[in-house]
C-alpha positions as CSV (number, residue, x, y, z in Angstrom):
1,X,1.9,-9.0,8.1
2,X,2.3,-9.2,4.1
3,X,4.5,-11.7,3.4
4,X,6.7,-9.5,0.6
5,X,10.5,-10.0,-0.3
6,X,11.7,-6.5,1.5
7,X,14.8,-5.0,-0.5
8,X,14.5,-1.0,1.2
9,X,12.0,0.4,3.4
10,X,13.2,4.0,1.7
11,X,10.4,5.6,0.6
12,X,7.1,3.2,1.7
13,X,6.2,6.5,4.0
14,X,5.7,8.4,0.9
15,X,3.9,5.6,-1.4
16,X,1.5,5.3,1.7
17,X,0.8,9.1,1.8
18,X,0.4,8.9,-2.1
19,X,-1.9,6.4,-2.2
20,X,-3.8,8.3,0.6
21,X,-4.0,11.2,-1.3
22,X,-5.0,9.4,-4.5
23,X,-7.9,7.0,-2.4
24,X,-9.2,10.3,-0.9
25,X,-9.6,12.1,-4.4
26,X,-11.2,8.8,-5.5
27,X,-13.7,8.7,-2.4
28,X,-12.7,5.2,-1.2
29,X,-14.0,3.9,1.8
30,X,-12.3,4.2,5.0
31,X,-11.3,0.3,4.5
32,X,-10.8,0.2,0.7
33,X,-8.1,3.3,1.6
34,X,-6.5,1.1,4.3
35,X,-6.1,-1.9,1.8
36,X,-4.6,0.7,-1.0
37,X,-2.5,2.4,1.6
38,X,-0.9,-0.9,3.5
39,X,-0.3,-2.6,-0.1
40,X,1.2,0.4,-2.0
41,X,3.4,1.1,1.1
42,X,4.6,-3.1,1.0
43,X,4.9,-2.6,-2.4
44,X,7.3,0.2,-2.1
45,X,9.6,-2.4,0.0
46,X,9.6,-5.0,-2.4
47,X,11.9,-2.2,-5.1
48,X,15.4,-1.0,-4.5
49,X,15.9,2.6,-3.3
50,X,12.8,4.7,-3.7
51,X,11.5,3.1,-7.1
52,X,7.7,3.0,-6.8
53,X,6.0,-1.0,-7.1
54,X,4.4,-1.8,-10.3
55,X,0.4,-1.4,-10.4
56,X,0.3,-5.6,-10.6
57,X,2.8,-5.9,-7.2
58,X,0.2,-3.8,-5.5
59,X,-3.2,-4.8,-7.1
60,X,-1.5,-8.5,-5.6
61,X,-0.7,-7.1,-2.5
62,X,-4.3,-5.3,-2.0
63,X,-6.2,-9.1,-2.4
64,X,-3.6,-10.7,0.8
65,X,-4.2,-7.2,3.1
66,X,-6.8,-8.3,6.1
67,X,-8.3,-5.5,7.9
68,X,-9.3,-6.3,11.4
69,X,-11.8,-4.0,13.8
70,X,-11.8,-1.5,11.7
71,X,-14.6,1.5,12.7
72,X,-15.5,4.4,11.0
């Protein structure tokens, strides 16, 4: 759990999907797309309504995401 002060889950479905898309057109690995994915998606949470996170919330988020058994 990312500990992140939640103002609207509105929209953290689409910032992960973005970030997907943007980590899969930048070849990430399988982890470093998990990191960009869970942060940018927590990041989303910490805005009101559907404004997207600033870049520093989620390059601050990305450094506290923990990955666990991850294969692939």
């Amino acid at each position: 759990m990312l500990p992140i002060d939640l103002k609207s889950s509105v929209g953290a479905g689409d910032a992960m999907v973005a970030a997907m898309a943007l980590g899969l057109e930048n070849k990430l690995s399988l982890e470093e797309l998990a990191i960009l994915c869970m942060a940018t998606s927590a990041g989303a949470c910490t805005t009101e309504g559907t404004q997207p996170a600033r870049l520093e919330v989620i390059e601050d988020l990305k450094d506290l995401v923990q990955i666990e058994g991850m294969r692939g």
